[in-house]
C-alpha positions in Angstrom: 33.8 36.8 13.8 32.7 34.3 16.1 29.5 32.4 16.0 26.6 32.0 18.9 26.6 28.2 19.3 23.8 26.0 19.8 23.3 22.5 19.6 20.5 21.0 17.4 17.5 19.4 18.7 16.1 17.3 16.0 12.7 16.3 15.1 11.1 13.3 16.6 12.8 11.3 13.4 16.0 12.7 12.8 18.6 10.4 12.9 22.1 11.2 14.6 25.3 9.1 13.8 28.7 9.0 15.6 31.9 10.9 15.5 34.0 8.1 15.5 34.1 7.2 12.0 36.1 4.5 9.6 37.9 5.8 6.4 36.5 3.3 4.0 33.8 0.9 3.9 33.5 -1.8 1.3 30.2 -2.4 -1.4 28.2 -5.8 -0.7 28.6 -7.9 -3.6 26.3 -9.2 -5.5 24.9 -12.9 -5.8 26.1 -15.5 -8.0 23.8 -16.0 -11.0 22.4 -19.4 -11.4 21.2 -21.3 -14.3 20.4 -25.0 -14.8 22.5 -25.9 -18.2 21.6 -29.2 -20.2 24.3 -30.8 -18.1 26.2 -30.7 -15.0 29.3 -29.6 -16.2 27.3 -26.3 -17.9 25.8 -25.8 -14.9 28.9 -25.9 -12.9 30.7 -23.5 -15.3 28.1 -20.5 -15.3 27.6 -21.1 -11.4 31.0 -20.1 -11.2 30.4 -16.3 -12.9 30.5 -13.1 -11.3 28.1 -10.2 -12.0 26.6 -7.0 -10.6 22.9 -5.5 -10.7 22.4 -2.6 -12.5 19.4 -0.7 -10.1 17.2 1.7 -12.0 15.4 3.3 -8.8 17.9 5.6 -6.5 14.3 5.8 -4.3 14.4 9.1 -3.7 10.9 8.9 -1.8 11.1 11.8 0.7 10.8 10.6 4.0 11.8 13.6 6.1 13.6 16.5 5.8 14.7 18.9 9.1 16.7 22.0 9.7 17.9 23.8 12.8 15.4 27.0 13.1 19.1 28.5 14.6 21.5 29.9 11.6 25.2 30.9 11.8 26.2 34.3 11.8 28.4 34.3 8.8 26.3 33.0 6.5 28.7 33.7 3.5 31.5 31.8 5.3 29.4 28.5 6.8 28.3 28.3 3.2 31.9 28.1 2.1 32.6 25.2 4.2 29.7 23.8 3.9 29.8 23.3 0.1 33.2 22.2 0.8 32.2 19.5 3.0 29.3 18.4 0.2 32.0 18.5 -3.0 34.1 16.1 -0.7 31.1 13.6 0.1 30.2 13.7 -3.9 34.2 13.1 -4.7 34.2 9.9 -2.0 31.0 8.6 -3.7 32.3 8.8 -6.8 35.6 7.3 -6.6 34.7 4.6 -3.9 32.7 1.3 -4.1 30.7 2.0 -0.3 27.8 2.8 1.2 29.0 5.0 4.0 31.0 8.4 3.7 31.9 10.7 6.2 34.2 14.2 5.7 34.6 17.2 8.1 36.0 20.5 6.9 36.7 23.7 9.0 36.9 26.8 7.9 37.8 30.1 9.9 35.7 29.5 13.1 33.4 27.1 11.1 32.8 23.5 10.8 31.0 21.1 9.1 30.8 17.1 10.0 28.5 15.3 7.0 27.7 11.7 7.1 26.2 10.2 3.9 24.6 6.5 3.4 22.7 4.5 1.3 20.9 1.7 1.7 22.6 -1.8 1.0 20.3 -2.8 -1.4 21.1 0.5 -4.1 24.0 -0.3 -6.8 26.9 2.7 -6.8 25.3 4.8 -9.7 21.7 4.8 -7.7 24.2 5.9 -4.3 25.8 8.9 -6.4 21.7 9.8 -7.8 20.7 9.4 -4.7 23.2 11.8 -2.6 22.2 14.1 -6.0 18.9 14.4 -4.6 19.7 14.5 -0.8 22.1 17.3 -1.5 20.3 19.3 -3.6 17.2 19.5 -0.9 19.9 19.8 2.2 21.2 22.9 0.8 17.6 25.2 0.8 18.7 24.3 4.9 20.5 27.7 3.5 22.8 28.5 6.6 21.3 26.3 9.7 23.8 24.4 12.2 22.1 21.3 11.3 19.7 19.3 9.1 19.1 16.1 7.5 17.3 14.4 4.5 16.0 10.9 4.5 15.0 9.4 1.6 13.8 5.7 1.6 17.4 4.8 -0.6 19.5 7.0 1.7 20.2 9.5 4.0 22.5 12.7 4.6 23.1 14.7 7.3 25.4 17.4 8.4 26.8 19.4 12.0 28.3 21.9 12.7 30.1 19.9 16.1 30.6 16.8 16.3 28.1 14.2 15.8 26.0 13.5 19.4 27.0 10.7 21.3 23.1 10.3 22.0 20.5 8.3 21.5 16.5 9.2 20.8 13.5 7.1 20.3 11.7 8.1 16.5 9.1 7.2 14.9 7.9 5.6 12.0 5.8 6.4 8.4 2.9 3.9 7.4 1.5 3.4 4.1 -2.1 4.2 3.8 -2.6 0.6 1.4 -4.5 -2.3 2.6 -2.3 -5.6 1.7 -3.2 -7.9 -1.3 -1.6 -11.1 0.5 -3.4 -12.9 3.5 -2.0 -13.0 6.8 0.2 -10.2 6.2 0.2 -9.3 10.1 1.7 -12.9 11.1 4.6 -13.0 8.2 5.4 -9.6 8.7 5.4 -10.2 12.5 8.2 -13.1 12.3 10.2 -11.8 9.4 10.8 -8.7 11.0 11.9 -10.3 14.6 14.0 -12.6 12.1 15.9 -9.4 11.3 16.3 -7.7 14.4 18.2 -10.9 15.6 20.0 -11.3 12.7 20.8 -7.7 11.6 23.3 -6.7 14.0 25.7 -10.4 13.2 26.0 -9.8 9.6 28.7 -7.6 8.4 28.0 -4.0 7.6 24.6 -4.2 9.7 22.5 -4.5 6.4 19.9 -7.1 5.7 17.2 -7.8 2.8 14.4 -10.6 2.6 11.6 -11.5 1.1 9.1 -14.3 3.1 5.6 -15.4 2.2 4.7 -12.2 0.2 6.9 -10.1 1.8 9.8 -7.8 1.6 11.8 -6.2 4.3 15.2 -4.6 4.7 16.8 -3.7 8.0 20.1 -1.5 8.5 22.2 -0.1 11.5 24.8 2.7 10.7 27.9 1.1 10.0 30.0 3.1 13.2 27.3 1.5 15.5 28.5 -1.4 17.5 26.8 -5.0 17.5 25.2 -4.4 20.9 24.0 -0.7 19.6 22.5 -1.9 16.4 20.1 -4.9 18.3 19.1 -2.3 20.7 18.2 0.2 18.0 16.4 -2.4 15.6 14.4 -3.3 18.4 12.8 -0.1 18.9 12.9 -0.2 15.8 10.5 -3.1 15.5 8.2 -1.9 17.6 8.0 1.5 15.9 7.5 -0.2 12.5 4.7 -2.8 14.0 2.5 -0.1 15.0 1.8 0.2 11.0 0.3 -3.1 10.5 -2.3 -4.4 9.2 -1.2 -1.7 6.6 0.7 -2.9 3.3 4.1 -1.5 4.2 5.7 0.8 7.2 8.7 2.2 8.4 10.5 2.9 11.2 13.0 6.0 11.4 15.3 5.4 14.6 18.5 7.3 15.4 21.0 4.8 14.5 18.8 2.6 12.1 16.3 1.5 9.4 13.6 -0.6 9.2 10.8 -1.1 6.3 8.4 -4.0 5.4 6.4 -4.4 2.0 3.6 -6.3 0.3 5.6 -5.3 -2.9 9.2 -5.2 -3.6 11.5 -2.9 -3.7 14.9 -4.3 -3.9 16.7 -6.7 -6.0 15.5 -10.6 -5.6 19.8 -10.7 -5.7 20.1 -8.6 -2.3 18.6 -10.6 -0.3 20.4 -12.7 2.5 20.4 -16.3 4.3 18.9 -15.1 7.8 19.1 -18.6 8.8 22.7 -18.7 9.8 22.6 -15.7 11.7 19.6 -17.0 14.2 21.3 -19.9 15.2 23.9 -20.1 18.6 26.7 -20.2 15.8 25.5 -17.5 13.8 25.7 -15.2 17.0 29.5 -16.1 18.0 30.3 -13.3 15.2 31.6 -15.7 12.8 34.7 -16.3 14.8 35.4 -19.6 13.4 35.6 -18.7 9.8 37.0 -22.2 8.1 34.4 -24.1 9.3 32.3 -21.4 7.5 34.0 -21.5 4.3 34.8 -25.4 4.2 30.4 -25.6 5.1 30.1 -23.5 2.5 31.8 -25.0 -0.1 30.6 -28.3 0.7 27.2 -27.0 0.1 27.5 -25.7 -3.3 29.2 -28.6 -4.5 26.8 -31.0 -3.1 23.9 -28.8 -4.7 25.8 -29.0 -8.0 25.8 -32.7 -7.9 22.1 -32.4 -7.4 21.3 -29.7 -9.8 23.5 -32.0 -12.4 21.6 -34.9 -12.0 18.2 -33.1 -12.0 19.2 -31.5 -15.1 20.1 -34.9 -16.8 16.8 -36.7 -15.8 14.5 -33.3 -16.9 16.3 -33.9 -20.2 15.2 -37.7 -20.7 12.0 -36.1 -18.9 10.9 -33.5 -22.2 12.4 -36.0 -24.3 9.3 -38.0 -23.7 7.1 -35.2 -25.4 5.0 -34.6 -22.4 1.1 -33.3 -23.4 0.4 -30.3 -24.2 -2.6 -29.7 -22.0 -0.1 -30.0 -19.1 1.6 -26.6 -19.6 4.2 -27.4 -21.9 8.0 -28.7 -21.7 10.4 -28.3 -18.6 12.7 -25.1 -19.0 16.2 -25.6 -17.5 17.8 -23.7 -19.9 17.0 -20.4 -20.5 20.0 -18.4 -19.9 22.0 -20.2 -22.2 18.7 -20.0 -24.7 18.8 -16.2 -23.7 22.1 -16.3 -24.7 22.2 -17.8 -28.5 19.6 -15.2 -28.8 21.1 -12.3 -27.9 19.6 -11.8 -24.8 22.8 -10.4 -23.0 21.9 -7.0 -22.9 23.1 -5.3 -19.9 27.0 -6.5 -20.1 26.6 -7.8 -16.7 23.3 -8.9 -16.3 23.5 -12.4 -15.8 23.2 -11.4 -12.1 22.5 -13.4 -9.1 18.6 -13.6 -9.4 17.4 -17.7 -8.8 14.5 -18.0 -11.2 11.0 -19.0 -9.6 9.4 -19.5 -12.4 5.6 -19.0 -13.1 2.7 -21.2 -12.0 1.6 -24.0 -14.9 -2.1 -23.2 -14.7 -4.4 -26.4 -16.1 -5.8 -25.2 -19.4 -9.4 -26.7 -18.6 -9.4 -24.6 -15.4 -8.9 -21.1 -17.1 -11.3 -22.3 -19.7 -13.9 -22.6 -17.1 -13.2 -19.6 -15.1 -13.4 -17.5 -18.3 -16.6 -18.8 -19.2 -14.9 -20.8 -22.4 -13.2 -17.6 -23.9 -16.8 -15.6 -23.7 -17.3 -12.4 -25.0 -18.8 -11.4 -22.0 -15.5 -11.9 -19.7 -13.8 -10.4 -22.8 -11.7 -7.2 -21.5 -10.1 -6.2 -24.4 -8.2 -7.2 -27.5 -5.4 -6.5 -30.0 -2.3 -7.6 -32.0 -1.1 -10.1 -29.3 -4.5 -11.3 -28.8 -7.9 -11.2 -26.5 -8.3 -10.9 -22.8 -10.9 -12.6 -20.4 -11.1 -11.4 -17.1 -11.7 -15.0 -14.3 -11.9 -15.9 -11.2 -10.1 -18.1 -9.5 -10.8 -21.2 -7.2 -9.2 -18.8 -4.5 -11.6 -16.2 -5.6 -8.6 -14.6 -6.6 -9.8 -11.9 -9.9 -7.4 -12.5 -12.8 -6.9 -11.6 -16.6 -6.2 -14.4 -19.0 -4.4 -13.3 -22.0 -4.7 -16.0 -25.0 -1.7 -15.2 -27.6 -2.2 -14.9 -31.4 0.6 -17.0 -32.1 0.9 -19.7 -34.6 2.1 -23.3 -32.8 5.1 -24.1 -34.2 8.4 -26.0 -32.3 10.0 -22.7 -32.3 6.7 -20.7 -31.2 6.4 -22.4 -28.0 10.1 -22.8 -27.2 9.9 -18.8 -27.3 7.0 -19.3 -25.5 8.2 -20.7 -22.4 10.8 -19.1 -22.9 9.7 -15.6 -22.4 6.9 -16.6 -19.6 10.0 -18.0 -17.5 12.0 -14.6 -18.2 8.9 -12.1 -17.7 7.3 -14.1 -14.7 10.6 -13.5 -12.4 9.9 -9.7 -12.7 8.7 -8.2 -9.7 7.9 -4.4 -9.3 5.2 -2.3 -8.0 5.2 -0.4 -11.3 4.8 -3.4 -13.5 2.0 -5.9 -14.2 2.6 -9.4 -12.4 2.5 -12.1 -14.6 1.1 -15.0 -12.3 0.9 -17.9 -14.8 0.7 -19.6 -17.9 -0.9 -22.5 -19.9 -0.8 -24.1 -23.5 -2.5 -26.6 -25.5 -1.7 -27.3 -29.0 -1.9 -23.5 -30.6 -3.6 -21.9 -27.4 -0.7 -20.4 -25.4 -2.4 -18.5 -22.2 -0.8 -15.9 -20.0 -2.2 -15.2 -16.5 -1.8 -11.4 -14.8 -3.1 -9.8 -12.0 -5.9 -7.7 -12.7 -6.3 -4.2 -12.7 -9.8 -2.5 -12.0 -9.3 0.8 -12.7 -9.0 -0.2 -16.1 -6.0 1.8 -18.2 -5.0 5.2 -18.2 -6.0 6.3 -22.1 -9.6 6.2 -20.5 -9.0 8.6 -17.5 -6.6 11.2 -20.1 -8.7 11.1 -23.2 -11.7 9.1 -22.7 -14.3 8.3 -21.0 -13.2 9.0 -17.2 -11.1 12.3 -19.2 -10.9 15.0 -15.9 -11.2 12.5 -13.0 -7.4 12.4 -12.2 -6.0 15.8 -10.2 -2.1 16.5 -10.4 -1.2 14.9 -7.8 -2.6 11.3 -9.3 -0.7 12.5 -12.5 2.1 13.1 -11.1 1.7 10.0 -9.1 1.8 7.7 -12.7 4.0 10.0 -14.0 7.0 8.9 -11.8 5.7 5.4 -11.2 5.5 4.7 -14.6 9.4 6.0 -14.8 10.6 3.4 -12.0 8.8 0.6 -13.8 10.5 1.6 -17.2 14.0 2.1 -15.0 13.5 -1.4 -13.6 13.0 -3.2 -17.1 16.3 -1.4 -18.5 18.6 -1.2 -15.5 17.9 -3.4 -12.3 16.6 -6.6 -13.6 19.2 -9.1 -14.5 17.9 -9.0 -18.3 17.7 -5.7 -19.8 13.7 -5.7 -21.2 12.8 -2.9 -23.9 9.2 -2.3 -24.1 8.5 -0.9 -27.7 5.2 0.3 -27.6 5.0 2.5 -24.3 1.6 4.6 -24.4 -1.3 5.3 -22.2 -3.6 2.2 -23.2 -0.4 -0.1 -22.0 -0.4 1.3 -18.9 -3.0 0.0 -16.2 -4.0 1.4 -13.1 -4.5 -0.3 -9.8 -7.3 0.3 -6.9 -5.2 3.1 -5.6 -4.4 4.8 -8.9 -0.5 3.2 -9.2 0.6 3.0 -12.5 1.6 -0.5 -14.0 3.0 -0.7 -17.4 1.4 -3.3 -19.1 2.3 -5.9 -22.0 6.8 -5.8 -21.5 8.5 -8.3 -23.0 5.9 -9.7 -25.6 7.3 -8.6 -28.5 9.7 -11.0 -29.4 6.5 -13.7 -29.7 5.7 -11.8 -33.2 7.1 -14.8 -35.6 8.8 -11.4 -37.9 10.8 -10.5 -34.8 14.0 -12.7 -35.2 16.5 -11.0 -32.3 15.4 -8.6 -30.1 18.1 -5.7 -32.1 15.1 -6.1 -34.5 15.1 -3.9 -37.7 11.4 -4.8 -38.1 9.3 -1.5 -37.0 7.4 -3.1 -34.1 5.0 0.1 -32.1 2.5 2.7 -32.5 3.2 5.9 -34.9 2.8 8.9 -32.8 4.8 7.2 -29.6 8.0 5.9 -31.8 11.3 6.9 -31.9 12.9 8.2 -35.2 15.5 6.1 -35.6 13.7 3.0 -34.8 10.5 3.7 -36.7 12.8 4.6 -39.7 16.0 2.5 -39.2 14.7 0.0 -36.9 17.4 1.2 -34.6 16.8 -0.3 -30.7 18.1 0.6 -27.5 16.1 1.7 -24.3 15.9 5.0 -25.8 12.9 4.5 -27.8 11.4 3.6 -24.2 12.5 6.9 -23.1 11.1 8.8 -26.2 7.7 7.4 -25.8 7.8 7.9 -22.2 7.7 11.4 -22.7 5.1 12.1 -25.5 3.5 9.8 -23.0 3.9 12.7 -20.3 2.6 15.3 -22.1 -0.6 13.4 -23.0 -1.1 12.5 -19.2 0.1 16.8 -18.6 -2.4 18.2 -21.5 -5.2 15.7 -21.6 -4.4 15.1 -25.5 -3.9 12.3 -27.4 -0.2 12.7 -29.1 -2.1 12.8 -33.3 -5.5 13.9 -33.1 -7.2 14.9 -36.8 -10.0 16.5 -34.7 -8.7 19.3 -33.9 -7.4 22.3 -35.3 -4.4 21.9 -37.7 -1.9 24.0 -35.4 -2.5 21.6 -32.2 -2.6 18.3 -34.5 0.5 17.0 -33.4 1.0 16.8 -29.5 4.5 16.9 -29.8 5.1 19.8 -32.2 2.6 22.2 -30.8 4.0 21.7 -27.2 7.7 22.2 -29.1 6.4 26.0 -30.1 4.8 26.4 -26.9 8.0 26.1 -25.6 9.8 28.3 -27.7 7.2 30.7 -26.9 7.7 30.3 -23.0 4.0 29.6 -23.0 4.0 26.0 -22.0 0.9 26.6 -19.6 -1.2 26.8 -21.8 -0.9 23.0 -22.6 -1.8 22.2 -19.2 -5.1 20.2 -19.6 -7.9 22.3 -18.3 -9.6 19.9 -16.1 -7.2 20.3 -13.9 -7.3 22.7 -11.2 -4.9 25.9 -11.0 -4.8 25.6 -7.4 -3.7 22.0 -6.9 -0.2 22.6 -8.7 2.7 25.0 -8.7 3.1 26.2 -12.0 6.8 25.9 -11.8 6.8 21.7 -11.2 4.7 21.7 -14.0 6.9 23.2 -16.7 9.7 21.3 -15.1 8.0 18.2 -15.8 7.3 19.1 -19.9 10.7 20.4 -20.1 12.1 16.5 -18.6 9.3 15.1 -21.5 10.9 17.3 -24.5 14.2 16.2 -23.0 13.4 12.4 -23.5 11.9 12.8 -27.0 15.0 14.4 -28.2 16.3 13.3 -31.7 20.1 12.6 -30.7 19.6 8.9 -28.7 22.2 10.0 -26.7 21.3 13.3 -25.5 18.0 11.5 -23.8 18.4 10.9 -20.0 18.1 7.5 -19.0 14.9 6.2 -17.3 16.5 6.2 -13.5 18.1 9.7 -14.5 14.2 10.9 -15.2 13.2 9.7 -12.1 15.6 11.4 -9.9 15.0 14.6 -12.1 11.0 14.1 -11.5 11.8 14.1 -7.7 14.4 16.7 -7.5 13.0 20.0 -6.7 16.3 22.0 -7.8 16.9 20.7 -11.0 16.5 24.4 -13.1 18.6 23.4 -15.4 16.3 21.5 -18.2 17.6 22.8 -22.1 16.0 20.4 -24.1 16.9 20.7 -28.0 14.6 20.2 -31.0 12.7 17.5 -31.4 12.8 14.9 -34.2 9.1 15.0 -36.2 8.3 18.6 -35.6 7.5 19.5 -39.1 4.4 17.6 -40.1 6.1 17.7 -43.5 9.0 15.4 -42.0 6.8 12.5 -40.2 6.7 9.3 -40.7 4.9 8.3 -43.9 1.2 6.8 -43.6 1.5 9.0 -39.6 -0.9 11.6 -39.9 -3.9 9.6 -41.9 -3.5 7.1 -38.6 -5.3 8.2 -35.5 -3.3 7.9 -32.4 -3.0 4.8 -30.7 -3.5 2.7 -34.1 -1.4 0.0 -35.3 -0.9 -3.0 -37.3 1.0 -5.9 -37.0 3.7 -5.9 -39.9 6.7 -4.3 -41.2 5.4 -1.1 -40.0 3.6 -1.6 -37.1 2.2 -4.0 -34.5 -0.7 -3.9 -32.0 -0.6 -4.5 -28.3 -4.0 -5.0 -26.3 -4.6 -3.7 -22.5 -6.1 -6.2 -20.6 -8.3 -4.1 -17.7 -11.8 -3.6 -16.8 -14.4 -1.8 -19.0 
């Protein structure tokens, strides 16, 4: 049978490769981690070691999706081939450490050319989630010549002819934020022309950086030539400027990518050195390569030297016992603290990350700007201790945290400690911590402040019925990709404990931030962060760490989805109030389930109209699947959020939850109201620090 052929005509922002194409491609690495030891010689030792970044975020943001409105003939036989052509892009994926894969197969008088890559910033087990995603949306393309996905961490496309030797002028996406940094238009201006010179000279055509507040990645398509890539980069740019003053853009061109940020979305480990590529030698193609290497290496071993004797005179520095007041002791040695205390937790996750640090706020200044501690700046309070909301000098809104924690030598070595650990984390989804201060027993954290206040008061409280499914759904995914980063991308694995509506805050455009990570190893009863002390909120808690005080990630992931179905039904997960058969969140959705009537938990504020029935039991189904009472039969937190974003995934068979008899709870569960806890060998209490 033959087939009528016609040859696509994409959208506006489809992008079209080559038909040349290499057989393998190689993974960037990853940076070296750094860490300043006690001495030199430690220093040079760990500077030495070799690790990669585990990313929890495959970025499945839809982009675009398009399909030829022309289908082949024989359906039954292009789909043959087709799913041919897919099975050998997943195998190549799966067995190859790259980021661009290209297969043709032909079959009878059909033929299918696919070209698959991801973004140089995504580590190989976000690639595979990624092309999950991208391949389960191609394929409701159902039998058309041609179509493509693009997601913001990849893209796939397919032919059936070779790929078009052509090139088109696309488009771009803007963000509909305004920025939260000054002079955004400038930096983003000069960064981005940094990258379009520097782009096409470094290998693969892939380049990351982050510059006064912002964060941008370009990338070519690795078949392109040098001279193809700056030509396409520079459309490129101008496609991408047309979004500013807004917070972040992007620019969809045929042969390449562009995207600028006020917020990161990449690893701080991915970025690269721009600087030798804008210079007359960076542009000769690196043709002179020892004079590269023995530059190189001269470099590192002069900074050693430095970093050696810096380390040596900070020593004899904190041996002097400086004040207090001043912020506390210098902290040069955290991964090697980290270490002794069984901070390793990812395997590999020393990671390439260099360390910023925090700002050393003066303790007099937050005093004044939060009125001397007054109740009236007070924004909330709890087991880790009050919150004041300030004002900067800058004018800069801000919420001081002052920690419940006794001052003892070991108390604020945890201290800085954990500020220097929790300050280098960087996500849209998590609340930045911008500083710190101590004097004597007063240990002070600074975050950004949130003025929608936390969600508890928009599900179950006062603001109960503002949010429409959309927004839900909105903090329902963000608050997975925060939980993802904390467990899989950043270079030290950080396990939460006490995940629940209160700690998670909302900004001015509704984003969810998870609040309060990374604090519980300041409890004086926490010795090691494998802790057999209980330390959360009954109601939210894993079995086998409420009862074993068993800790992995997991427990995250369990409270993440009782978390879902409060923010899905509009109920708190134990509430005495109402009738015995709807008590317990968790059990009565279980029967509801069982029942195939899981509608009827669907909180009825929210309008039938704005959601599609279907999404919505998908999404309960992925929360039953997380609070699962085998740890290992709960996805991870990067698996949930490709699963939230994947519109295919039918295939959700969650098994019986742990707790579903109120007969089998925890003891002292059902007398506490949801939310409650204590500080001891049962519980502990976390405060949200947002507006009232």
């Amino acid at each position: 049978m033959t087939v009528a052929k016609h040859k696509s005509t994409p959208s506006s922002c489809s992008i079209e490769g080559r038909s040349s194409l290499p057989e393998r491609f190689s993974q960037p690495t990853s940076g070296e981690p750094m860490c300043i030891m006690k001495s030199a010689l430690g220093f040079m030792v760990l500077i030495l070691l070799w690790s990669r970044v585990t990313v929890g975020d495959p970025q499945i943001n839809l982009l675009q999706k398009n399909c030829n409105s022309y289908n082949a003939i024989d359906a039954a036989a292009f789909a043959a081939t087709f799913n041919d052509t897919l099975a050998d892009l997943r195998s190549s994926i799966s067995d190859r450490n790259s980021f661009l894969f290209a297969t043709s197969r032909r079959r009878s008088v059909h033929s299918v050319y696919a070209l698959f890559q991801c973004r140089g910033y995504l580590s190989a087990a976000d690639c595979l989630a990624c092309f999950s995603a991208s391949e389960g949306l191609i394929r409701s393309c159902g039998a058309a010549y041609s179509g493509n996905v693009i997601y913001d961490g990849c893209f796939l496309r397919y032919e059936t002819e070779p790929f078009p030797d052509e090139e088109e002028l696309n488009g771009n996406l803007c963000g509909d934020r305004n920025a939260t940094i000054g002079g955004l238009t400038a930096a983003v201006r000069a960064l981005m022309a940094d990258l379009n010179a520097a782009t096409p000279r470094i290998p693969k055509f892939f380049a990351a950086a982050a510059r006064e507040g912002v964060f941008a990645v370009a990338q070519c398509v690795e078949t392109e030539s040098e001279e193809g890539c700056e030509q396409c980069l520079a459309k490129a740019v101008g496609n991408v400027m047309q979004c500013l003053p807004n917070a972040d853009g992007r620019a969809l061109d045929v042969e390449c990518f562009m995207r600028y940020s006020d917020e990161s979305f990449f690893p701080a480990n991915r970025t690269v050195d721009l600087s030798p590529y804008l210079t007359n030698s960076g542009r000769t193609k690196w043709s002179n390569k020892g004079a590269l290497i023995g530059g190189v290496a001269g470099g590192v071993g002069g900074l050693l030297l430095l970093l050696g004797v810096i380390s040596l005179l900070s020593i004899r520095r904190s041996r002097d016992q400086r004040s207090p007041s001043e912020g506390g002791a210098y902290l040069f040695c955290l991964f090697s603290i980290e270490f002794s205390r069984g901070y390793l937790y990812a395997g590999d996750t020393l990671g390439g990350t260099k360390l910023q640090g925090s700002q050393n706020f003066r303790y007099r200044d937050l005093k004044n700007v939060t009125n001397n501690f007054s109740e009236k700046n007070k924004l909330g309070e709890g087991g880790f201790g009050d919150v004041y909301k300030g004002q900067l000098k800058n004018g800069r809104t801000v919420a001081v945290k002052r920690l419940a924690i006794a001052e003892t030598s070991r108390a604020r070595t945890d201290f800085q400690s954990e500020v220097k650990l929790i300050s280098n984390i960087h996500h849209r989804n998590l609340v930045r911590l911008l500083g710190y201060s101590s004097k004597r027993d007063d240990f002070l954290l600074v975050y950004e402040y949130m003025a929608n206040g936390s969600l508890d008061k928009f599900i179950f409280g006062d603001k109960r019925g503002f949010l429409n499914w959309r927004q839900r759904f909105g903090i329902i995914v963000g608050t997975a990709r925060g939980l993802a980063y904390m467990h899989q991308e950043f270079h030290v694995r950080i396990i939460h404990r006490d995940i629940k509506c209160s700690n998670i805050l909302l900004d001015d455009n509704f984003q969810p931030k998870v609040a309060d990570f990374g604090l519980a190893r300041l409890l004086p009863e926490d010795k090691s962060h494998l802790s057999t002390i209980f330390a959360g909120t009954f109601g939210y808690t894993a079995p086998e760490y409420a009862i074993h005080g068993q800790l992995s990630e997991k427990v995250d992931t369990y409270s993440y989805g009782v978390v879902v179905l409060e923010i899905i039904s509009g109920r708190k997960c134990n509430d005495i109030k109402l009738e015995p058969a709807t008590q317990y969140l968790l059990e009565w959705v279980w029967k509801l389930y069982e029942r195939d009537q899981l509608l009827e938990m669907v909180d009825e504020s929210l309008d039938p109209s704005d959601y599609s029935p279907e999404e919505v039991k998908k999404i309960i189904k992925i929360a039953l699947l997380c609070t699962q009472s085998t740890v290992a039969a709960r996805p991870t937190m990067s698996e949930i959020v490709v699963r939230l974003l994947n519109q295919t995934d039918n295939a959700l068979q969650p098994t019986r939850p742990a707790f579903i008899d109120a007969s089998s709870r925890v003891h002292g569960e059902a007398s506490s109201p949801a939310g409650s806890s204590s500080r001891s060998h049962a519980t502990f209490s976390t405060l949200q620090f947002s507006a009232r």
